[in-house]
C-alpha positions as CSV (number, residue, x, y, z in Angstrom):
1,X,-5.0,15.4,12.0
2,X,-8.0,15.6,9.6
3,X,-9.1,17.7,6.8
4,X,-12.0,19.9,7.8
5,X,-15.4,18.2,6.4
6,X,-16.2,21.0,3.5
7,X,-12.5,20.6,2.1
8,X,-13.5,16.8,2.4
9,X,-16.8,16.6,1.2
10,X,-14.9,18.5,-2.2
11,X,-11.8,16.6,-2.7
12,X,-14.1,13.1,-2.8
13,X,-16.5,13.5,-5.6
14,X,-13.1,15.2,-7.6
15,X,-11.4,12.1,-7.2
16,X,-14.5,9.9,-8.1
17,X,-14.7,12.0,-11.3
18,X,-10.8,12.3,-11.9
19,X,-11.2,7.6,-11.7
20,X,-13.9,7.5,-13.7
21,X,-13.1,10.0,-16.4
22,X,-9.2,9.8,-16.3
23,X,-8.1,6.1,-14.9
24,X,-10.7,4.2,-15.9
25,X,-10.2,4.7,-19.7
26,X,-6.5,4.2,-19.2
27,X,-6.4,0.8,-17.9
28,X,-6.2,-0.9,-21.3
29,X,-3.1,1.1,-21.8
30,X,-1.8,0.7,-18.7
31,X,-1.8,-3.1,-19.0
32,X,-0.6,-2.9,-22.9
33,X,2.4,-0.7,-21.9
34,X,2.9,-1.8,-18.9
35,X,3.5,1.9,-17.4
36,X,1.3,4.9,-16.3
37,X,1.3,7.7,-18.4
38,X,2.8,10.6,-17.1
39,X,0.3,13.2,-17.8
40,X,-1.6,11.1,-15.4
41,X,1.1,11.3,-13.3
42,X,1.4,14.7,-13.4
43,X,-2.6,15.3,-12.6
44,X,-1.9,13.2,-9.5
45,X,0.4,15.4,-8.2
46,X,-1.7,18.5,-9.1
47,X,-4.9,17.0,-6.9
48,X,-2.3,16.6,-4.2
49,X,-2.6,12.8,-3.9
50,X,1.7,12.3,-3.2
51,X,0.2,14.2,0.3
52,X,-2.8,13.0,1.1
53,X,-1.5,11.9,4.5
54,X,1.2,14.5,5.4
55,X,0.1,16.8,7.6
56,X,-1.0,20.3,6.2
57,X,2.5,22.3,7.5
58,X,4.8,20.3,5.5
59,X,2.5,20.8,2.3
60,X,0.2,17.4,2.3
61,X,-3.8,17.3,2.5
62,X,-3.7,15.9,6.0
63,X,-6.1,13.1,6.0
64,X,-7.0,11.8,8.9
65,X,-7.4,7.8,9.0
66,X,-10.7,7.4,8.7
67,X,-10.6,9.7,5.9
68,X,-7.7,8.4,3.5
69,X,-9.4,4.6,3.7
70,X,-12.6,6.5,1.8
71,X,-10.1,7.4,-0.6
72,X,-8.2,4.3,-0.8
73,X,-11.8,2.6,-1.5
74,X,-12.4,4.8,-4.4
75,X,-8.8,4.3,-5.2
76,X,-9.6,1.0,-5.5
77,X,-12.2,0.9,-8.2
78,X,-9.5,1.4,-10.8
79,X,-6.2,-0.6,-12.0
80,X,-4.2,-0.7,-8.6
81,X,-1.3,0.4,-10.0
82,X,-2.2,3.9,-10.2
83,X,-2.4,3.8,-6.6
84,X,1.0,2.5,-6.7
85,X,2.8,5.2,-7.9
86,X,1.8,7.6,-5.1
87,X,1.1,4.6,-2.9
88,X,4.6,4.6,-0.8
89,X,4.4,8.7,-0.6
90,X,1.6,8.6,1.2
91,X,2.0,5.5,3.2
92,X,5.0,3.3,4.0
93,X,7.6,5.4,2.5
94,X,7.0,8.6,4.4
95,X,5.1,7.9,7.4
96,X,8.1,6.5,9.9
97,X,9.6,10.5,9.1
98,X,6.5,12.0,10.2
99,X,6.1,9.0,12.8
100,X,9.9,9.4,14.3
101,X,11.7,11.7,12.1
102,X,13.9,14.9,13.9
103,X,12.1,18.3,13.3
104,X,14.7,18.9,10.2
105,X,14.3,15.6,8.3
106,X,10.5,16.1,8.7
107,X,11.0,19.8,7.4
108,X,13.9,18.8,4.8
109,X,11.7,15.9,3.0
110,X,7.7,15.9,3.6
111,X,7.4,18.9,1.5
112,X,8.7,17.0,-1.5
113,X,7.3,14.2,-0.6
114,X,3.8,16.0,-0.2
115,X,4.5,17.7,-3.9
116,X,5.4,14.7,-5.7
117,X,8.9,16.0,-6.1
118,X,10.4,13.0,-4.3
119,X,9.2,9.7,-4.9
120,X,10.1,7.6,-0.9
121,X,10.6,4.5,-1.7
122,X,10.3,1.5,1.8
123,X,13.2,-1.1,1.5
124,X,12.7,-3.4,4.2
125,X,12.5,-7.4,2.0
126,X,15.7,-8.8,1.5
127,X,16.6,-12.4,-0.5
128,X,16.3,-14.4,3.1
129,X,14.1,-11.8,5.2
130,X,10.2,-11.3,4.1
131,X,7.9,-11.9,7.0
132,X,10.7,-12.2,9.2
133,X,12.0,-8.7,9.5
134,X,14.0,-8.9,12.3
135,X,16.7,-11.0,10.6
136,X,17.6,-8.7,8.1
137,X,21.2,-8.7,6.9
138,X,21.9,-5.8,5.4
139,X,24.8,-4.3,7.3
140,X,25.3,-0.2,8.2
141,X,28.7,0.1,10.0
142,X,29.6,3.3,11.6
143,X,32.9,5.1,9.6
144,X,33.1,8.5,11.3
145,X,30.4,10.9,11.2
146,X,28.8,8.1,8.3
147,X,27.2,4.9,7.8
148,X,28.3,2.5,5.1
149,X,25.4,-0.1,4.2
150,X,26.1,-3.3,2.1
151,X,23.4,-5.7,1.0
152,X,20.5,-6.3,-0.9
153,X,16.7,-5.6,-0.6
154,X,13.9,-7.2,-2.3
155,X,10.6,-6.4,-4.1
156,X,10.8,-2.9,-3.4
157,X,8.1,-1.3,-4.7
158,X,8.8,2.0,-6.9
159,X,12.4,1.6,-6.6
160,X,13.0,2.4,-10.2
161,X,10.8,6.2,-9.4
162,X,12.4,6.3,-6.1
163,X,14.6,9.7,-5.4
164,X,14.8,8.1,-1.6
165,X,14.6,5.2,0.2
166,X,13.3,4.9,3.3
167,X,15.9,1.8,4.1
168,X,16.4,-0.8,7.1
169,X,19.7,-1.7,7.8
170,X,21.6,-3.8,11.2
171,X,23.6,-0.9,13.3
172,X,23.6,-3.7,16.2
173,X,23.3,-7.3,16.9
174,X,20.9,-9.9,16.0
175,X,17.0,-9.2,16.6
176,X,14.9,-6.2,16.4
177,X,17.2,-4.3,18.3
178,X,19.7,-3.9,16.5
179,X,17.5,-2.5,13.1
180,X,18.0,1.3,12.1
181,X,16.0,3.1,10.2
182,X,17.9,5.8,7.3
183,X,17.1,7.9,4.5
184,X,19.1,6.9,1.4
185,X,19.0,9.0,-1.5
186,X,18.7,6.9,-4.3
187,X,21.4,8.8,-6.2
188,X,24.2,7.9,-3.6
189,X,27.8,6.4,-4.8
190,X,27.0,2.0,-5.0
191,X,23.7,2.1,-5.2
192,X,22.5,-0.4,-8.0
193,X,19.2,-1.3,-9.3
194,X,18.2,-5.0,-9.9
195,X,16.4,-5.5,-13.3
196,X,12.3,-4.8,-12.7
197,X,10.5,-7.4,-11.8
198,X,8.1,-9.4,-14.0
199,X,5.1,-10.0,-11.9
200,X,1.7,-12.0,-12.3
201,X,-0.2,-8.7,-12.4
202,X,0.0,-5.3,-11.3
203,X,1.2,-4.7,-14.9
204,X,2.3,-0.5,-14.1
205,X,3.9,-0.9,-10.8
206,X,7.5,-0.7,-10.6
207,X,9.7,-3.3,-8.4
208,X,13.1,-4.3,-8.2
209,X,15.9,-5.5,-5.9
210,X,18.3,-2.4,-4.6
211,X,22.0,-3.3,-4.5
212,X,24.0,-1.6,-1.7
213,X,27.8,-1.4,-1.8
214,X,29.7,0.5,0.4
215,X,27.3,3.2,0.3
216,X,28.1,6.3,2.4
217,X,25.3,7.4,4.5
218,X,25.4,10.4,7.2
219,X,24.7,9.4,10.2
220,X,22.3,12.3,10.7
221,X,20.1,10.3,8.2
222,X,19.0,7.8,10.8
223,X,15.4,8.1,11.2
224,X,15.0,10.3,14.5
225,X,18.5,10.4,15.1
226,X,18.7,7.4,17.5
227,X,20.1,4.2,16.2
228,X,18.3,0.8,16.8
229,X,14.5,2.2,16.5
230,X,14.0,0.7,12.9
231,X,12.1,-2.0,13.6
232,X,10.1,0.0,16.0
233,X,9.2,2.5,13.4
234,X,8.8,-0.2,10.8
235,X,5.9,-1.5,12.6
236,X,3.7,1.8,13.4
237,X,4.4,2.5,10.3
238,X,3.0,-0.5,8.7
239,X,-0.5,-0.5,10.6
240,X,-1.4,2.5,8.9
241,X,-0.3,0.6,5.6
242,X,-2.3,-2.2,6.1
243,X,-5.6,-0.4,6.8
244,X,-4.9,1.7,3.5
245,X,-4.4,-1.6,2.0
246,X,-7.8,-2.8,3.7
247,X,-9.8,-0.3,2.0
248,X,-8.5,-0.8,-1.3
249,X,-9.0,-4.2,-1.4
250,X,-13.2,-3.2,-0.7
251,X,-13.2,-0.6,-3.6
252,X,-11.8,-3.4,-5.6
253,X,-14.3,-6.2,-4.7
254,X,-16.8,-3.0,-5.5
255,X,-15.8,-2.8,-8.9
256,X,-15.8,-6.6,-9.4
257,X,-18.9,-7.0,-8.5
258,X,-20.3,-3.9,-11.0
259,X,-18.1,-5.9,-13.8
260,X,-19.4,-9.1,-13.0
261,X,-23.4,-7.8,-12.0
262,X,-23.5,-6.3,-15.6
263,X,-22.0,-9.2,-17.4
264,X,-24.5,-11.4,-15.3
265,X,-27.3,-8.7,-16.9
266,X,-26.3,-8.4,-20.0
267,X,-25.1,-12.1,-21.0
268,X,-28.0,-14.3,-22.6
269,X,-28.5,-18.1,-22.3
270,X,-31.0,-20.3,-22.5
271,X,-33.0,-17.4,-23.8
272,X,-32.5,-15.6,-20.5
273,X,-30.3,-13.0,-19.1
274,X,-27.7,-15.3,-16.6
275,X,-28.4,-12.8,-14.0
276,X,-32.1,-14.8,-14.1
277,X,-30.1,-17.9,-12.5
278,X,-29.9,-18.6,-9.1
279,X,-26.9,-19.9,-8.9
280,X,-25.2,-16.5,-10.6
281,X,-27.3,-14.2,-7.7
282,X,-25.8,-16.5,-5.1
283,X,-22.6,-15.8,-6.2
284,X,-23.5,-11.9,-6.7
285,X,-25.1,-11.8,-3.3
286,X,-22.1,-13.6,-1.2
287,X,-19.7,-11.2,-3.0
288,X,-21.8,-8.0,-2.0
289,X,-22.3,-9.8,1.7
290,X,-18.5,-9.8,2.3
291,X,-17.7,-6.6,0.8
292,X,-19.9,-4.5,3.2
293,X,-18.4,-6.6,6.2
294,X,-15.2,-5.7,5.3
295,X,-16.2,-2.4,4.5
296,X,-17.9,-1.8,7.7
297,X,-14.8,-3.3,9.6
298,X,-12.5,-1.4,8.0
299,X,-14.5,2.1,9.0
300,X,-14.7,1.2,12.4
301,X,-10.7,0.6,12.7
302,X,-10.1,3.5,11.2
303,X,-11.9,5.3,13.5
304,X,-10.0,3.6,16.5
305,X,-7.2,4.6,14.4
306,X,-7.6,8.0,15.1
307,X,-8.7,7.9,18.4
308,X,-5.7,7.0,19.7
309,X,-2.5,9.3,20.3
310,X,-0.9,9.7,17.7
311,X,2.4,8.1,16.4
312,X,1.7,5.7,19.6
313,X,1.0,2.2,19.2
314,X,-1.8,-0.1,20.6
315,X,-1.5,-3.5,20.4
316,X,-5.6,-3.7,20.1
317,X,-5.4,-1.6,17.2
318,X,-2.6,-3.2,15.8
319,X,-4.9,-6.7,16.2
320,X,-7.4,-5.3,14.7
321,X,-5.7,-3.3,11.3
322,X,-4.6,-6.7,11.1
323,X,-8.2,-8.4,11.3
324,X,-9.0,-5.7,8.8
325,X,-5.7,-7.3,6.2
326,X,-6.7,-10.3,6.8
327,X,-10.2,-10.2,6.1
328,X,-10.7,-7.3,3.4
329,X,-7.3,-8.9,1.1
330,X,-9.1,-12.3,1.6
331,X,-12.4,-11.3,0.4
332,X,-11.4,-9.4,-2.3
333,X,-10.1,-12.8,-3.4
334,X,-12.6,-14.5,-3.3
335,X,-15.1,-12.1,-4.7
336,X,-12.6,-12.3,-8.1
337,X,-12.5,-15.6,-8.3
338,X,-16.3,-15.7,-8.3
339,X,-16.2,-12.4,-10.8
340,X,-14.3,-14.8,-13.0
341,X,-16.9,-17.3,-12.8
342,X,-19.5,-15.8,-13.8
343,X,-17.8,-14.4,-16.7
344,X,-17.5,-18.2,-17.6
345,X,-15.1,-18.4,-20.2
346,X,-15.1,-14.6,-20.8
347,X,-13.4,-14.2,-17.1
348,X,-10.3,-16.2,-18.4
349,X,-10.1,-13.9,-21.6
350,X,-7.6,-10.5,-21.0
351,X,-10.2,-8.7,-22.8
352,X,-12.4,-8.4,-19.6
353,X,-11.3,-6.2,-16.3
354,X,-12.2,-9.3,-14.5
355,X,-9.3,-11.5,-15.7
356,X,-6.4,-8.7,-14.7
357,X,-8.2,-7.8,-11.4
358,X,-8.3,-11.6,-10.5
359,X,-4.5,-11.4,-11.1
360,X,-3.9,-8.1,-9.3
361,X,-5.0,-8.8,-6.3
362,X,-3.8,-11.5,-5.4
363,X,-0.9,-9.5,-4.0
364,X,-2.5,-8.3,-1.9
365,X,-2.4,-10.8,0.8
366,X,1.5,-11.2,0.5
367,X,2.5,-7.1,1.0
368,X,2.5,-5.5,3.8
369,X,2.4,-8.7,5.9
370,X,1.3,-11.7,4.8
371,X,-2.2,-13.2,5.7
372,X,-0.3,-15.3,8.1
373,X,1.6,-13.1,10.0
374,X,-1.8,-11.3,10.4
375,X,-3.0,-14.4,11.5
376,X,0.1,-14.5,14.2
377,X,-0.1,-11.0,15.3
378,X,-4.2,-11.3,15.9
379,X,-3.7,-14.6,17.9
380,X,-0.5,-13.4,20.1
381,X,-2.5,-10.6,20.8
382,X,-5.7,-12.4,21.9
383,X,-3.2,-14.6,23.9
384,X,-2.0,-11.5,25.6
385,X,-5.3,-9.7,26.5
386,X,-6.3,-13.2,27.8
387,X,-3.3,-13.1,30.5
C-alpha cells in the first residue's frame, strides 16, 4: 500500500504550506483556549488527513509507511495537538480493523473513519494496567448474541471526540489470551465519560477515563470475529504507532532547533549575538547531530516496515520501531531541554514556543509504550535472536 509518487510529491508541500500558514499562527490560541478550532478541524478533514493511512478502497489516502513518517515529521513542526485530533484515525484507533477486522466491519467503519465522520478512539489503559496490558480488568461477558463490558479505561486519548472506541476488554482468563478486541460506539446505553484530564502540556488534546457499566455490545463487534485476539491485534497495531510517534518526535526537535538557532542569532550579549559562543553552537550542533540520527533511523524502519507482509508481525521490526521510540522520544527531550537553555530565562517564559514544546513532549516517552518497555521489548528480542 502506497500512494503513487506524483500524488505524493503534491500532497507534501500542501501540508508544509497548510502548517506554516494555518497551524503555526494558531498555536497561541490553541494553548489560550485550550481547544483546536474547528474550522481547522474541518480543513483537516478536507486534505484527507482522518485517512492518510486507510487504504484507497475504504476512502483513505493510503500511505504507505515510509510515507506517513514524512508526514508525521512535518506534522511535527507545529503544536502536537493538532496531530492529535486526527492522530488515533489514522493510527491506533483504526488500524487493528484494517489489521484484523471481518470484510463488513472494515467496509461498515473505515469509510468514516477515512472522512472524519467518525472519530476511533483506542481504550486499552485502565487505573491498574498501563505498561502491563495483559492484566487488564475490564470484564466482557457473553449474554446471548451480546457482550456486556464493565470497567474503567484510562487516559484515553480523544475520548470526549470519540463516536467509537476501539476497546479491550477480558472474554477469557488471566493473560494475553484471554483479551478481545470490540468496537464500542461511544453512544451505547452506560457508557460514561470521566472529567478531561488536566495535563502538563499538550494543551488541545482531549483525554479522559471511559466508564463502562453493563454496556451491551454485539458480539459481531469483536474485532475479526474471533474472541481472545486482542492483545494480538493490540500489538501490530501499536508498532505502526510508535514509528508514527518516532517521526514526530524529529519534526519536533526540527522546530526546536529553528526556535532556539534564531533566538541564539538574534539575542545580544556582551555586544555579541549568543549564537557567537561556543558553548551555545555546542548545544545547537548536538541537537542537530541527534535529530538526523533519529531521522535517518526512523527512514530506514520504515522502509523494513513496508517490506514486510503486511498485517504480519516480525519480531526484528518490532525491536527495531521500538529502537526508533526509544531513541527519537528521547532525543526530542533532550534537544528541548537544551532549546530552553539557550533561551536562558526566556525558555522558562510561556511567551516562547520553546517553554510549551519542552512540556509537550515529554509525553512522548510514556504513550504508546513507555521508554522502558521499549527498553524490554529490544532486549528480549536481542536475547531471542542470540538463542
Amino acid at each position: 500500500m502506497a500512494l503513487d509518487k506524483e500524488s505524493f510529491d503534491i500532497l507534501l508541500p500542501t501540508l508544509q504550506r497548510f502548517i506554516q500558514e494555518r497551524l503555526v499562527p494558531a498555536e497561541n490560541y490553541l494553548e489560550e483556549h485550550d481547544d483546536v478550532p474547528a474550522d481547522i478541524v474541518e480543513d483537516m478533514k478536507e486534505m484527507g488527513l482522518f485517512g492518510l493511512s486507510i487504504p484507497e478502497e475504504f476512502g483513505g489516502i493510503g500511505l504507505s509507511m515510509s510515507q506517513e513518517v514524512q508526514v508525521a515529521y512535518e506534522i511535527g513542526r507545529t503544536s502536537l495537538a493538532f496531530r492529535s485530533v486526527f492522530g488515533t484515525n489514522v493510527g491506533i484507533g483504526s488500524q487493528g480493523i484494517l489489521m484484523d477486522g471481518t470484510p463488513e466491519q472494515k467496509a461498515s467503519i473505515l469509510p468514516k473513519v477515512a472522512s472524519g465522520e467518525l472519530i476511533m478512539s483506542f481504550a486499552l489503559t485502565e487505573p491498574d494496567a498501563g505498561s502491563d496490558a495483559a492484566s487488564l480488568k475490564t470484564r466482557a461477558d457473553l449474554d446471548g448474541d451480546h457482550y456486556v463490558l464493565n470497567g474503567t479505561k484510562r487516559y484515553i486519548t480523544n475520548a470526549p471526540r470519540a463516536g467509537a472506541f476501539t476497546l479491550m476488554a477480558r472474554t477469557g482468563g488471566p493473560g494475553a489470551g484471554g483479551v478481545s478486541s470490540f468496537i464500542v460506539p461511544s453512544d451505547l446505553p452506560g457508557i460514561k465519560l470521566g472529567k478531561t484530564d488536566k495535563k502538563m502540556g499538550q494543551r488541545g488534546t482531549k483525554t479522559c477515563d471511559v466508564i463502562l457499566e453493563n454496556v451491551r455490545v454485539p458480539a459481531a463487534n469483536i474485532i475479526g470475529g474471533v474472541p481472545g485476539q486482542g492483545f494480538k491485534t493490540a500489538m501490530k497495531v501499536l508498532d505502526r504507532g510508535r514509528l508514527h510517534i518516532s517521526a514526530v518526535s524529529c519534526g519536533m526537535a526540527h522546530r526546536i532547533i529553528e526556535e532556539a538557532t534564531a533566538y541564539a542569532r538574534d539575542r545580544k550579549q556582551f555586544g555579541k549575538s549568543i549564537g557567537e559562543f561556543q558553548l551555545i553552537q555546542a548545544m545547537l550542533a548536538d541537537s542537530q547531530a541527534e535529530l538526523l540520527a533519529g531521522w535517518a533511523l526512523v527512514q530506514d524502519v520504515a522502509q523494513r516496515f513496508d517490506g514486510k507482509p503486511a498485517h504480519v508481525s516480525d519480531p526484528d521490526v518490532s525491536m527495531r520501531v521500538s529502537c526508533a521510540k526509544l531513541f527519537c522520544t528521547e532525543m526530542v527531550g533532550r534537544v528541548a531541554d537544551r532549546g530552553v537553555q539557550v533561551h536562558g530565562g526566556a525558555g522558562y517564559i510561556n511567551e516562547y514556543p520553546v517553554e510549551r514544546f519542552y512540556r509537550d513532549v515529554r509525553l512522548l516517552r510514556l504513550y504508546e509504550g513507555t521508554t522502558q518497555i521499549q527498553q524490554l521489548i529490544i532486549g528480549r528480542e536481542l536475547l531471542r535472536q542470540a538463542s
